[in-house]
C-alpha positions in Angstrom: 0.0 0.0 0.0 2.7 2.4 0.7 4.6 1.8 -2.6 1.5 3.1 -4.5 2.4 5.7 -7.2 -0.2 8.7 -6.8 -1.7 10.1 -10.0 0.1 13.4 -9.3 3.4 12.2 -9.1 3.7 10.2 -12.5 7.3 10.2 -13.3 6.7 10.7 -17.2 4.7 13.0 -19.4 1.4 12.0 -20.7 3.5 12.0 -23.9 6.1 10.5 -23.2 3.7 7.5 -21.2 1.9 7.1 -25.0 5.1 6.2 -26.4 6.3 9.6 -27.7 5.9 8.7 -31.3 3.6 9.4 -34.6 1.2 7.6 -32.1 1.3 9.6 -29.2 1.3 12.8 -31.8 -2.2 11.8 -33.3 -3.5 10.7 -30.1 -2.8 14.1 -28.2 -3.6 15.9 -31.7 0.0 17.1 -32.1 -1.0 16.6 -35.8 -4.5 17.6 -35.8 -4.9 17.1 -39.7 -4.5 13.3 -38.4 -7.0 12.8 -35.8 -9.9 15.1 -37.6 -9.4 12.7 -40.7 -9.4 9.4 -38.6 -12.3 10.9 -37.1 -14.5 11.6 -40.7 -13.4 8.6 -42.3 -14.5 6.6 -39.3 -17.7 8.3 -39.0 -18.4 7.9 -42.9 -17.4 3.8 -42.1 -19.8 3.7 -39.6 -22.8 5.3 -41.6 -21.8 3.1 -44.5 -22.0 -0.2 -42.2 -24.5 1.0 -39.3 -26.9 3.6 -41.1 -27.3 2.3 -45.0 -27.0 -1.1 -44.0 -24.3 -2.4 -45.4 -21.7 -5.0 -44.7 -18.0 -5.4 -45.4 -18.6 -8.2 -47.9 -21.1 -6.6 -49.5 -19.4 -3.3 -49.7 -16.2 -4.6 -51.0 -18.3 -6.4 -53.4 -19.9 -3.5 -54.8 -16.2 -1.3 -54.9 -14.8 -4.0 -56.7 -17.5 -4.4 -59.2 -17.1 -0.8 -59.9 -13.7 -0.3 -59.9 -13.0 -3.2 -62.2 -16.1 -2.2 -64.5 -14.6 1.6 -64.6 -11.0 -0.3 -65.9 -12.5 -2.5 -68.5 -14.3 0.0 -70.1 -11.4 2.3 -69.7 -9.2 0.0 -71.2 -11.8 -1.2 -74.7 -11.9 2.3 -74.9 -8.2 3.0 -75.4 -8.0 0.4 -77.7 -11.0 1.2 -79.9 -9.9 4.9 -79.9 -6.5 4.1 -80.1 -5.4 5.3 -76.6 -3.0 4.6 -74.0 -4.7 2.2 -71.5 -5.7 2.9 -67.8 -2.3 3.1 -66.3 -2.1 0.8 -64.0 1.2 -0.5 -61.7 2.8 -4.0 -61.0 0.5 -5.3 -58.3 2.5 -8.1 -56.5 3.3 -8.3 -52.8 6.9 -9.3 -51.9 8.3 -12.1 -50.2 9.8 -9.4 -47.3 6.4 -8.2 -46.4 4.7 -11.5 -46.5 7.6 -13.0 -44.2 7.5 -9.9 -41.6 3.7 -10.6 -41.5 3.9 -14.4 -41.0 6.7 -13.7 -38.4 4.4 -11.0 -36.1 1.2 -13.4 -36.8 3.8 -16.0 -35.5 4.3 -14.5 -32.7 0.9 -13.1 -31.8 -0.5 -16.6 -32.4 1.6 -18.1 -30.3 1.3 -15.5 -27.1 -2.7 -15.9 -26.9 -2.3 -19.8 -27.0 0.7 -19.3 -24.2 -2.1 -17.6 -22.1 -4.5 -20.2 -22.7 -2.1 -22.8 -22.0 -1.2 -21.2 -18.4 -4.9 -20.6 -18.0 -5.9 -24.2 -18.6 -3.1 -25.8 -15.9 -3.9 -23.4 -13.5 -0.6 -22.0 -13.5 -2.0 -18.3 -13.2 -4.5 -17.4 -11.3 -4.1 -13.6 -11.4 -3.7 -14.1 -15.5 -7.3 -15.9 -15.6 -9.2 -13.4 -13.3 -7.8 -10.9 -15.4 -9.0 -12.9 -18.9 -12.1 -13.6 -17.3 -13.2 -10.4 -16.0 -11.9 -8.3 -20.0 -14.2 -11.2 -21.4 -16.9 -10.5 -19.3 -16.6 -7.1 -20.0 -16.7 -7.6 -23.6 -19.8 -9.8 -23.2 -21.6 -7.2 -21.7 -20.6 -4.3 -24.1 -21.2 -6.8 -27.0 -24.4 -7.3 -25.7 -25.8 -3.6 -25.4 -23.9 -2.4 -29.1 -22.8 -3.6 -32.1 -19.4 -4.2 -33.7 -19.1 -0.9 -35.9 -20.3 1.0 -33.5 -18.2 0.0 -30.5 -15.5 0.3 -33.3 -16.4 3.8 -33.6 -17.2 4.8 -29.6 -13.0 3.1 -29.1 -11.8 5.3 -31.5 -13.5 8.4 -30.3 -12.3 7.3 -27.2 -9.2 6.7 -27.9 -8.6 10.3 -29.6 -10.5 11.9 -27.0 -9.7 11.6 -23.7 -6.0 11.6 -23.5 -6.1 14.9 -25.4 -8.5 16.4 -22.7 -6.5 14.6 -20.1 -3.2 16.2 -21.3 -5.7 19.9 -21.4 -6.9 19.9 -18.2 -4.4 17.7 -16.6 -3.8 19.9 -13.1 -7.5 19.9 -12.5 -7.8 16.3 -13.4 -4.9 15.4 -11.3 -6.4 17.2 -8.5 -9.4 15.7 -8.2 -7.9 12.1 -8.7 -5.5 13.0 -5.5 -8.4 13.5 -3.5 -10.1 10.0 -4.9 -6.9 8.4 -3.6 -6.7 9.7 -0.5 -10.4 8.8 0.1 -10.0 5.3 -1.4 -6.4 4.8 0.9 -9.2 6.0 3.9 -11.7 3.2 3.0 -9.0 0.6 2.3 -7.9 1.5 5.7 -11.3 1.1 7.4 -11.7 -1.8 5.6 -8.4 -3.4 6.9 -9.6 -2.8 10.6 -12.9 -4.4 10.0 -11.6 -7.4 8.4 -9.0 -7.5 11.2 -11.5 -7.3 13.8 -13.7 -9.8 12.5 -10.8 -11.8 12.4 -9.9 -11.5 15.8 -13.4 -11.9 16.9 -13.6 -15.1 14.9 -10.2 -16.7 16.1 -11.4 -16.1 19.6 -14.9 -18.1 18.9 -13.1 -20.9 17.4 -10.3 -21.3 20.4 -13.5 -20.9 22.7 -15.0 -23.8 21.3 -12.4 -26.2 20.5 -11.4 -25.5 24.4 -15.0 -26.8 25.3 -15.0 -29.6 23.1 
C-alpha cells in the first residue's frame, strides 16, 4: 500500500507514457490534420456499415464491381480509340512483407495460446481473473452495441480523452489526488474491519475447541 504511485506524481509526461511517437502525436492531436481525418473517415465507415445497412462483404463487393467495371471500359476504350490504357502499376506483394507478416502473426498466435495454455493448468491465477473479467466485460458491451459502433465509440475514445487529459491535466490530477486519499481511507477502514472480525472469529473458534 505504501509503494502506490499517486496520480500526481507520475514520473513521465502524458507523452512520453503514449510512447512519444507518430502515435502519441495523433492521439494528443500534435498533428491535428490526423486525428480530424481518422475521425470523418471513421464516421463515414460507420454510416456506410451501421446507417445504410451495409456490410464489409457486401461493400467490397460493390467497390470492386465498380472499380474493375470503370477499368474494362477504360481500357476497350483506349484500344477502340487508339489510346493509352488505364495506367495501372505492378500489383505483387513481396516475399519481405509477406515474411515480416507471418513472423508477427507467429508470434501473436503463439502468445494468446501461451495464455490459454497457463490458464488451462492453472498456473496463473491472477492471469485468468484478469481474462475472465476483460471477457466479461466484452460480453456485456457486445451485448448492449454492435461491432461498428463499439469500433467507432473506441476510437472516439481513444482520440479523446488523453487529449482532454493532457488539457486539463492539473484539474484532473487534483481531483484524482483526492479519490486516492479517500480510497487509501476506506482501504484503511476496511483493513480494521476485516482484522476485527478476524480477531473476533479466532477467539470463537479457540472458545469452542477448548469446550469440546
Amino acid at each position: 500500500m505504501g509503494s502506490s504511485i499517486r496520480p500526481s506524481e507520475r514520473p513521465k509526461s502524458l507523452h512520453e507514457l503514449l510512447g512519444g511517437g507518430v502515435v502519441a502525436d495523433v492521439m494528443l492531436w500534435r498533428r491535428r490534420n490526423v486525428p480530424i481525418k481518422i475521425l470523418l473517415g471513421s464516421l463515414a465507415a460507420w454510416w456506410v456499415f451501421e446507417v445504410s445497412g451495409y456490410t464489409v462483404l457486401s461493400l467490397l463487393s460493390n467497390v470492386l464491381l465498380l472499380l474493375i467495371s470503370i477499368l474494362f471500359v477504360w481500357a476497350k476504350a483506349a484500344w477502340i480509340l487508339n489510346r493509352p490504357p488505364p495506367p495501372m502499376p505492378v500489383m505483387r506483394i513481396s516475399e519481405e512483407v509477406i515474411n515480416e507478416v507471418a513472423l508477427h502473426m507467429h508470434s501473436i498466435v503463439n502468445m494468446v495460446l501461451s495464455i490459454f495454455h497457463n490458464i488451462a493448468l492453472g498456473k496463473d491465477t491472477e492471469l485468468f481473473y484478469g481474462v475472465a473479467v476483460y471477457l466479461w466485460l466484452i460480453s456485456i458491451i457486445g451485448s448492449l452495441t454492435d461491432f461498428p459502433t463499439l469500433c467507432y465509440i473506441s476510437l472516439v475514445t481513444v482520440l479523446s480523452v488523453p487529449a482532454l487529459y493532457e488539457k486539463y491535466e492539473d484539474c484532473i490530477d487534483k481531483y484524482l489526488d483526492l479519490a486516492y486519499t479517500e480510497l487509501l481511507m476506506y482501504e484503511r477502514v476496511y483493513e480494521r474491519v476485516c482484522f476485527q472480525w478476524y480477531n473476533k472469529a479466532k477467539r470463537l473458534i479457540m472458545e469452542i475447541t477448548k469446550e469440546s
